[in-house]
ROTORNU-271220 format. One line per 3 residues: number of its first residue (from 1); for each residue z, y, x of C-alpha. Coordinates in Angstrom, 2 decimals, always signed. Each point is the difference from the previous one (the first is absolute). Layout:
NUM = Z:Y:X; ...
// end
This chain:
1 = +10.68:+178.06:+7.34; +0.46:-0.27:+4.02; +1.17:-3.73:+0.65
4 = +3.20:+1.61:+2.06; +1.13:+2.51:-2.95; -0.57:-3.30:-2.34
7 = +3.09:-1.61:+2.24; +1.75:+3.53:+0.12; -0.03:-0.07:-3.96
10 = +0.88:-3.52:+0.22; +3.66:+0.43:+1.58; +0.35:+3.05:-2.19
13 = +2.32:+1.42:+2.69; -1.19:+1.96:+3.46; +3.54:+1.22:+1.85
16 = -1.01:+3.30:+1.63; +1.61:-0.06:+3.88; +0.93:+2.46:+1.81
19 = +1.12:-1.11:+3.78; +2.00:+2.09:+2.77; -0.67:-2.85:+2.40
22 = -2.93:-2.36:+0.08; +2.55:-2.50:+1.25; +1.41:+0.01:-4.05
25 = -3.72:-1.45:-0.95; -0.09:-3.60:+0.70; +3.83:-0.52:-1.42
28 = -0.66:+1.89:-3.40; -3.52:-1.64:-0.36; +1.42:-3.50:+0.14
31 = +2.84:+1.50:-2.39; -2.56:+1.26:-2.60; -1.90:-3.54:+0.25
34 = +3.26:-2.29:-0.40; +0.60:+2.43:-3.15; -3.36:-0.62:-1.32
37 = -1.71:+3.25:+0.81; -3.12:-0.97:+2.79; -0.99:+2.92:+0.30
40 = +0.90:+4.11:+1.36; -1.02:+3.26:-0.47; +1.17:+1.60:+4.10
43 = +0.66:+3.31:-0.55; -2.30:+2.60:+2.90; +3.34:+2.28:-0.77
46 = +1.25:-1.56:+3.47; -1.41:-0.04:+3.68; +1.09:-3.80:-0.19
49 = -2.41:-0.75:-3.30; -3.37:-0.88:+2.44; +2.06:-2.26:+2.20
52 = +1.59:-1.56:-2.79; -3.37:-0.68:-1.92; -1.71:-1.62:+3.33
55 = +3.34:-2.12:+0.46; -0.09:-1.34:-3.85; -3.64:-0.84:+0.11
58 = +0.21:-2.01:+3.34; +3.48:-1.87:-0.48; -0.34:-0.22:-4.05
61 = -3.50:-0.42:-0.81; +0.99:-1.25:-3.50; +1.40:+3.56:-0.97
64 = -1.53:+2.19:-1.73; +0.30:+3.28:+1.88; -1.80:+3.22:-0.45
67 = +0.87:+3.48:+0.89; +1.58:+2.89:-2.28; +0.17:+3.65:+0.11
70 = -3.10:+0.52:+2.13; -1.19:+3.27:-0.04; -2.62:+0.58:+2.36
73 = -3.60:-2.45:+0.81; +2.19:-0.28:+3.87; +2.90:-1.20:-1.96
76 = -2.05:-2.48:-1.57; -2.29:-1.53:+3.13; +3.55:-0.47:+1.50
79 = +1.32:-1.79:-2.81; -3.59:-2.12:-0.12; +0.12:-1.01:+3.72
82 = +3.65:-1.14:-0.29; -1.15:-2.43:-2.54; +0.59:+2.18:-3.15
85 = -1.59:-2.19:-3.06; +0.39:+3.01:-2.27; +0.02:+3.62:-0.26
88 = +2.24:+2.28:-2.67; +0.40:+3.49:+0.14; +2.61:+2.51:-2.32
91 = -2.65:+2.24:-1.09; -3.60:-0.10:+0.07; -2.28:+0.83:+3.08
94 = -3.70:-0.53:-0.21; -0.44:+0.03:+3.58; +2.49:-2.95:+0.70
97 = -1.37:-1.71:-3.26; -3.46:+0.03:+0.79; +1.02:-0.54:+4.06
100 = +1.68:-3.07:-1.56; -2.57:-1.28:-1.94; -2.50:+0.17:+2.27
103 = +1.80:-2.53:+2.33; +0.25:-2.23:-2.76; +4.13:+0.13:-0.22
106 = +1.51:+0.38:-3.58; +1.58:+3.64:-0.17; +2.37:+0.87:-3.19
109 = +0.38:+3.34:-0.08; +2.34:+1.91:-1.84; -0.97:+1.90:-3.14
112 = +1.95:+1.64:-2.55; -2.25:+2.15:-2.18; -3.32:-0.48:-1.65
115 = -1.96:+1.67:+2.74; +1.08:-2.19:+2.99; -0.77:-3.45:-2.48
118 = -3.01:+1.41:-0.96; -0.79:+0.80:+3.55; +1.42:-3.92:+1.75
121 = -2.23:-1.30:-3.30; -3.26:+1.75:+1.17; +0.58:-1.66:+3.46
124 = +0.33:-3.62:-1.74; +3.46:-0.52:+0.37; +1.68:-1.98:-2.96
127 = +3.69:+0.24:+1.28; +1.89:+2.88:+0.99; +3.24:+1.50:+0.50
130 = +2.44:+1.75:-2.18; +2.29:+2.12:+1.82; +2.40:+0.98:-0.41
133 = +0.35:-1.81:-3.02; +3.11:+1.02:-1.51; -0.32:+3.75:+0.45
136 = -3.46:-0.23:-0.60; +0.55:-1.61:-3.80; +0.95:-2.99:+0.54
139 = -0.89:-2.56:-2.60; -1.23:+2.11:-2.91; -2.38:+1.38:+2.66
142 = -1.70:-3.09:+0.49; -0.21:-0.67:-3.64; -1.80:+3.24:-0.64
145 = -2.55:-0.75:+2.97; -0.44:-3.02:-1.50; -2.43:+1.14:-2.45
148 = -2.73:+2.06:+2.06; +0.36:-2.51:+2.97; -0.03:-3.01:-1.53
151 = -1.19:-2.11:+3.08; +2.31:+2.03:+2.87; +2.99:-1.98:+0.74
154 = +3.09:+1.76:+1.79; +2.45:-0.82:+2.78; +3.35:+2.25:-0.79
157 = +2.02:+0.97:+2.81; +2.93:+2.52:-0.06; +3.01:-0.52:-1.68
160 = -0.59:-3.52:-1.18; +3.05:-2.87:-0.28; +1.49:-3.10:-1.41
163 = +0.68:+1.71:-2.98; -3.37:+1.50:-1.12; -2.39:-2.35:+2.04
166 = -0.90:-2.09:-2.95; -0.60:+3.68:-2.13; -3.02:+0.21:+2.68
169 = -1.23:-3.56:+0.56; -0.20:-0.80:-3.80; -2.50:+2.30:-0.28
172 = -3.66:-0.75:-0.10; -1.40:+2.69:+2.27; +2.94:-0.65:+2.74
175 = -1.17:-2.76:+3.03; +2.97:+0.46:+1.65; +3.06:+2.03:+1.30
178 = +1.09:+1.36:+2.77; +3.64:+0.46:+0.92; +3.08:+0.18:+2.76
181 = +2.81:-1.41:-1.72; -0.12:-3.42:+1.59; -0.75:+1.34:+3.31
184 = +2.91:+2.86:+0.46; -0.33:+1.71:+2.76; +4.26:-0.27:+1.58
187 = -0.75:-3.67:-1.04; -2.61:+0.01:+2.87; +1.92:+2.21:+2.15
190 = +3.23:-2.40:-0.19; -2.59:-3.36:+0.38; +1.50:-1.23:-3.07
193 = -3.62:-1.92:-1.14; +2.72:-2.20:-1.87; +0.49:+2.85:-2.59
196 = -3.88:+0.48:+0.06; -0.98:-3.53:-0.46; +2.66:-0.16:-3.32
199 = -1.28:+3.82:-1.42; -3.38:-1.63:+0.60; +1.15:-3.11:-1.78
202 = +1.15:+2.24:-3.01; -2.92:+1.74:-0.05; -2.51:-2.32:-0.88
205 = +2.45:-2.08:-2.03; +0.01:+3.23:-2.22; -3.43:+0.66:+0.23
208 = -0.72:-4.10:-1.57; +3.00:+0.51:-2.41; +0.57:-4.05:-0.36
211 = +1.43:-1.26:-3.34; -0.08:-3.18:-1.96; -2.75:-0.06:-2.86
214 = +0.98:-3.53:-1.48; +1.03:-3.11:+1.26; -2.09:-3.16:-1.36
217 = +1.05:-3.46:-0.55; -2.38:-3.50:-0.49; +0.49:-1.95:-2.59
220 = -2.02:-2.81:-0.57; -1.07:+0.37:-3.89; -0.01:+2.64:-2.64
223 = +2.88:-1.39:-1.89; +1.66:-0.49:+3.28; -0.33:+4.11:+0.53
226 = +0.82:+0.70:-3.38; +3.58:-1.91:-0.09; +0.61:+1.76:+3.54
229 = -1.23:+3.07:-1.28; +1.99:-0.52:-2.83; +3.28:-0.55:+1.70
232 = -0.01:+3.20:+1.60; -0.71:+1.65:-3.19; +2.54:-1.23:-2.00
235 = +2.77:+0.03:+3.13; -0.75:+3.64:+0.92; -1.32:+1.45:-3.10
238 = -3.40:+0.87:+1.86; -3.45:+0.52:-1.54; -2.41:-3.36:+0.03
241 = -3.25:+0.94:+0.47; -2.87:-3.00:+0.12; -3.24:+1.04:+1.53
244 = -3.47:-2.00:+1.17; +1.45:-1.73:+2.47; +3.92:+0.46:+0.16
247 = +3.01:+1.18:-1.80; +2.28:+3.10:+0.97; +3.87:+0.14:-1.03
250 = +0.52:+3.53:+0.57; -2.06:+1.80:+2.73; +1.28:-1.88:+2.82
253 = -0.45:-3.65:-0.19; -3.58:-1.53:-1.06; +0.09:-3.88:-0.43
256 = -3.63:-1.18:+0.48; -1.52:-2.26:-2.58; -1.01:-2.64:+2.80
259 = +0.50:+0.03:+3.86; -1.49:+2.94:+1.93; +0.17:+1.54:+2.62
262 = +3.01:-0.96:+2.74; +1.90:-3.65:+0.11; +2.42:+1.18:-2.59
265 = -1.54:+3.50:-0.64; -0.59:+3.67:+0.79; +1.07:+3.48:+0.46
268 = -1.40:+2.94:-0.89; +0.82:+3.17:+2.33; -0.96:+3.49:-0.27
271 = -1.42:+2.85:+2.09; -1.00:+3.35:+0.02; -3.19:-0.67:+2.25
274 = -1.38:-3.23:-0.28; -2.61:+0.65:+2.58; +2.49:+1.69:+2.09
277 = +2.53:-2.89:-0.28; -2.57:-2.37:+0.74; -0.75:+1.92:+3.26
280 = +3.70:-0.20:+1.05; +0.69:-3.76:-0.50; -2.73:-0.60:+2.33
283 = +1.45:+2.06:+2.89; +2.62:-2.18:-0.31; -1.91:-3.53:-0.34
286 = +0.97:-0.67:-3.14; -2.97:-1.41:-1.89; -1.12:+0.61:-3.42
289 = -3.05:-2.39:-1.68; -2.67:+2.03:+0.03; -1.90:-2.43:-2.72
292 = +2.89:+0.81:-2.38; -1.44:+4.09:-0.49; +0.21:+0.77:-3.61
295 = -1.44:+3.19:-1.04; +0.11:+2.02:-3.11; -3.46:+1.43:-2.10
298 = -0.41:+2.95:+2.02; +0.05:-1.90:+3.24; +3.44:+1.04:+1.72
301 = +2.07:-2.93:+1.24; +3.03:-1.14:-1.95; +1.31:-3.18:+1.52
304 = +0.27:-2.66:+2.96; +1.90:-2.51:+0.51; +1.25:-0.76:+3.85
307 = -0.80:-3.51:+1.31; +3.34:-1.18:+0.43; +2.51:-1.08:-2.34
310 = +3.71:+0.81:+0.84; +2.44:-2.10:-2.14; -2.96:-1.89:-1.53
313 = -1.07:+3.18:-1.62; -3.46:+1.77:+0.19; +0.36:+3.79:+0.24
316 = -2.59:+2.37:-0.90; -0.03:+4.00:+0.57; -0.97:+2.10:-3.40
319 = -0.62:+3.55:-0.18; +1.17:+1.64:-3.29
// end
């Protein structure tokens, strides 16, 4: 896969923009990024979408920005020269996909039947659009194009939100999604980036879906985790559960059988989207141990711990 649609698929989330005044750009750009969304999908549905593009690439070179709804090979040497990183289209145009290809900039075009996939596959492209999603089958779509396509992913765009973005994303075949919701368009018009940096916020806090997997305590013998394990047993009428290397009372609190990891011990936190949360915690500088990967039989990432230890406790991410 393309290096660029490897970071699209890696913050899970591309808000599709459509601007009335290239003025709105710079504002709602630094919006999306304090949110935790680096990158933009700019909208050729506007006069002000070319202007916007050539202001986010020179004043914001660490956005992400590529250009949507482009219809025509003009559309798209505009959107190229403005500084344009990307190309995605809503349906699928061979001239503009070839055109696009042959200047070496990733186009996504839209497809939503087995001709058009058939047709971006033939072409070499991996990734493509699904548009519009909702109407077009939404999730059980994708399920049942699963099968023939096995090696297409999909971009849906068109009638996704907050409350069925994770229907999309947990899906194998699905790199990323497209959507509006954090970037409303009377939220631009009133300059309230405030509201956009919060929906943005929301967004990818929903996406991650944070929750706490266990929470683990040192103890500095066997016997020592068994009476501790033991208290909380017999005080709360949990399940005691001794393992290799530690003891669980209940699902929640593991008591290791000698000190590990973190001054007093560690916490285990959930995601959604390991890879994806990963991603995320480095756009804000928060660093994770990269020597502390743990992966499962088949390959896929698991766990990490970050380098720090808040509270004299070691925290590692798990995806369940």
């Amino acid at each position: 896969m393309n290096e660029l649609l490897k970071k699209i698929s890696d913050f899970g989330i591309v808000p599709v923009v459509k601007l009335d005044e290239a003025k709105d750009a710079l504002p709602l750009a630094k919006a999306l990024y304090e949110g935790g969304l680096p990158l933009a999908e700019i909208t050729f549905r506007t006069s002000a979408a070319e202007e916007a593009i050539r202001t986010l690439s020179a004043q914001m070179p660490e956005m992400l920005v590529g250009a949507g709804t482009v219809l025509t090979r003009e559309q798209a040497d505009k959107a190229i020269a403005a500084g344009a990183k990307f190309i995605v289209t809503p349906g699928f145009n061979r001239k503009v996909v070839e055109h696009c290809l042959a200047k070496g900039v990733p186009i996504v075009p839209g497809c939503s039947g087995p001709s058009d996939m058939e047709a971006a596959m033939e072409l070499g492209l991996d990734v493509v659009k699904f548009f519009p999603a909702e109407q077009a089958g939404g999730v059980e779509y994708l399920k049942a194009v699963a099968g023939p396509y096995p090696n297409l992913k999909f971009m849906p765009t068109g009638g996704i939100n907050a409350q069925n973005l994770n229907d999309y994303l947990s899906l194998k075949n699905v790199l990323a999604c497209g959507g509006s919701w954090m970037v409303k368009a009377d939220l631009v018009a009133a300059g309230d980036f405030a509201a956009i940096v919060e929906l943005t916020k929301q967004a990818v806090s929903s996406m991650l879906g944070f929750g706490l997997l266990h929470i683990g305590v040192n103890a500095l013998s066997e016997e020592s985790a068994a009476e501790i394990a033991g208290v909380y047993r017999d005080r709360f009428n949990m399940s005691y559960r001794a393992g290799k290397s530690s003891i669980f009372a209940g699902e929640i609190l593991e008591v290791m059988k000698k000190p590990g990891a973190g001054k007093l011990g560690h916490i285990g936190i959930t995601t959604n989207y390991i890879e994806r949360a990963i991603a995320h915690f480095k756009l804000r500088g928060i660093a994770l141990d990269e020597n502390s990967r743990k992966y499962n039989d088949a390959g896929k990432l698991v766990a990490i711990f970050f380098t720090d230890e808040p509270g004299g406790f070691a925290i590692h991410l798990t995806q369940v």
